[in-house]
N, C-alpha and C positions, 0 to 999 in steps of 0.2 A: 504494500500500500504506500504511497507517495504521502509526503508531509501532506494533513491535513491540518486549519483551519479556519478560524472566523474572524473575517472584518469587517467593516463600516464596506458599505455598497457604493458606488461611484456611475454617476452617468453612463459610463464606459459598459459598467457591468445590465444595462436593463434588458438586452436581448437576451443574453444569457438566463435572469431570475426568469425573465418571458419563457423560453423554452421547459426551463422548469416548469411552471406556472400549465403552461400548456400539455406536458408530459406528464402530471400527476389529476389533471382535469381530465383526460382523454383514457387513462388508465386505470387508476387507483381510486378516481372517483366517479368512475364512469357507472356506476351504479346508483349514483344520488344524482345527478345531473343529466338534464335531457338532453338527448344529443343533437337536437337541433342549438344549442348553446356550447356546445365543443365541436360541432362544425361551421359555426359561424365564429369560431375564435380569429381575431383579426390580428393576429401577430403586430401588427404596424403601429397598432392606436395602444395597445396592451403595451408594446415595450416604448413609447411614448409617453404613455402615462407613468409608468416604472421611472421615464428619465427625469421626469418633475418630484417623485415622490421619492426618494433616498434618503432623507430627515428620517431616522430610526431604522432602516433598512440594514441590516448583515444580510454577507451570504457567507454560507459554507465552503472551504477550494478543498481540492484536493488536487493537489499538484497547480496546474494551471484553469483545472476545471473547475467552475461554478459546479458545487454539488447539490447546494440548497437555499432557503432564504428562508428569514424572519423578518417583519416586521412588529415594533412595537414600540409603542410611547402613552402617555394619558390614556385613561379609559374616561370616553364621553358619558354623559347623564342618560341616554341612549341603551348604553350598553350595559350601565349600571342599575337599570329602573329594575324593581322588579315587576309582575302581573298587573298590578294597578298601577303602576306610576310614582314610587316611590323610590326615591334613591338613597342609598344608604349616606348615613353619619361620615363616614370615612371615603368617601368619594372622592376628595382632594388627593386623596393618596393611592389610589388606585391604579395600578399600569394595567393594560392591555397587547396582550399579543394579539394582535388582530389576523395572521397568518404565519404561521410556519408551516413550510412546504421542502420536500427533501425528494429529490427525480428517484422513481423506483429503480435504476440502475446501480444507484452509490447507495440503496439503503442499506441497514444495519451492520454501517460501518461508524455508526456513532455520532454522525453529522448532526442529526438530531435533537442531540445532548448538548451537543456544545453552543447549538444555535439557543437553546432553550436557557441553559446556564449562562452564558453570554448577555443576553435578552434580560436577562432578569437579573444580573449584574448593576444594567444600561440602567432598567427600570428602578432598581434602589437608590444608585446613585441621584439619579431625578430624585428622590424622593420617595417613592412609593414603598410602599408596604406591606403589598399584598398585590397576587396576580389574578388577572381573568381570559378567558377564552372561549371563544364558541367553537364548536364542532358539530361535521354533522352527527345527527342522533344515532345514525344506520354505521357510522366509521370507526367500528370497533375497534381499530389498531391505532388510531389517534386517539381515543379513549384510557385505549390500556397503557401507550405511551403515557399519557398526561398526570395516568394514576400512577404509576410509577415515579413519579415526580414530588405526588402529594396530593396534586390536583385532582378534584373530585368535583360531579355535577353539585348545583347547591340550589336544585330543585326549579329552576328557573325555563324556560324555551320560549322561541320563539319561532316563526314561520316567515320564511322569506322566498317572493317568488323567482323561480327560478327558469326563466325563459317562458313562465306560462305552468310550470308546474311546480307545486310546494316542496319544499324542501325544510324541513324540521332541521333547527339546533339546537342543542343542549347548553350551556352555559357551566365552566365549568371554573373553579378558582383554588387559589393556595399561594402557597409560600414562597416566597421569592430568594430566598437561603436556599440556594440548589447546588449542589457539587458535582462534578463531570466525573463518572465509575470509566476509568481509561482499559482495567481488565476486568470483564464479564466473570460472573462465576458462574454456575451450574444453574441458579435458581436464577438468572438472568435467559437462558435458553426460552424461545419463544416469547421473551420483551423484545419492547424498544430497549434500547441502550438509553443512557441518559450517562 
């Protein structure tokens, strides 16, 4: 395996998190997502948008390759409400991942862990004190990653449409004191790595 890992994302890199972006919608979630919305993936506006939004952005290398990407910073009132519309107490201090994504070719080589610990480094440092995430509900292996982490659902979903068809997320939070496990043990087989 080639030095892997994580830094601050740069213009340069937005095709690259795109192809990402693109190879884990068409693959790994190609089960939650219609695919009238991963056939009309427009590579060109996608890694355009990527060029303007790098403020919180890492990606994963391994070697010279982009392996993965996280994005995260503040968590909006949006993302913190719960059922009715209430945000919590502690809102000021909340970071959000709002996406980490890792191409199904470099997984479980740990890219994952380190975007997450990294992320949540970013996130303390700002201030924060606690993390959150959405996942989809149906994406057991972003689940079982996140719990691995600490991170647990905390009762919360939402419905967002997804080219025309619903798409269920979970909401899931925890601890932002995360250490990177660099050798697996036995009782790591069949996790993510973190």
């Amino acid at each position: 395996m080639a030095i892997a890992h994580v830094r601050p994302a740069t213009p340069d890199d937005a095709a690259a998190v795109t192809a990402v972006q693109r190879e884990v919608w068409t693959t790994a979630w190609a089960a939650f997502l219609p695919a009238g919305l991963t056939e009309g993936f427009d590579d060109a506006a996608v890694t355009a948008a990527w060029e303007r939004s790098v403020d919180g952005l890492l990606v994963a290398t391994e070697g010279d390759a982009v392996a993965g990407f996280v994005l995260a910073g503040p968590a909006s009132a949006d993302d913190l409400a719960d059922a009715v519309g209430t945000v919590p107490d502690d809102a000021g201090s909340v970071g959000l991942v709002a996406t980490l994504l890792v191409s199904p070719r470099w997984g479980r080589r740990g890219h994952g862990g380190r975007l997450l610990v990294t992320a949540a480094e970013a996130l303390r440092a700002a201030g924060a004190t606690r993390g959150i995430t959405w996942v989809p509900e149906r994406d057991a292996a972003s689940r079982a990653f996140y719990a691995r982490a600490g991170w647990e659902p905390d009762g919360t979903v939402r419905t967002l449409d997804a080219g025309g068809r619903p798409l269920r997320e979970v909401r899931l939070g925890g601890p932002l004191d995360l250490q990177f496990a660099v050798q697996p043990t036995a009782a790591d087989l069949g996790l993510p790595l973190l």
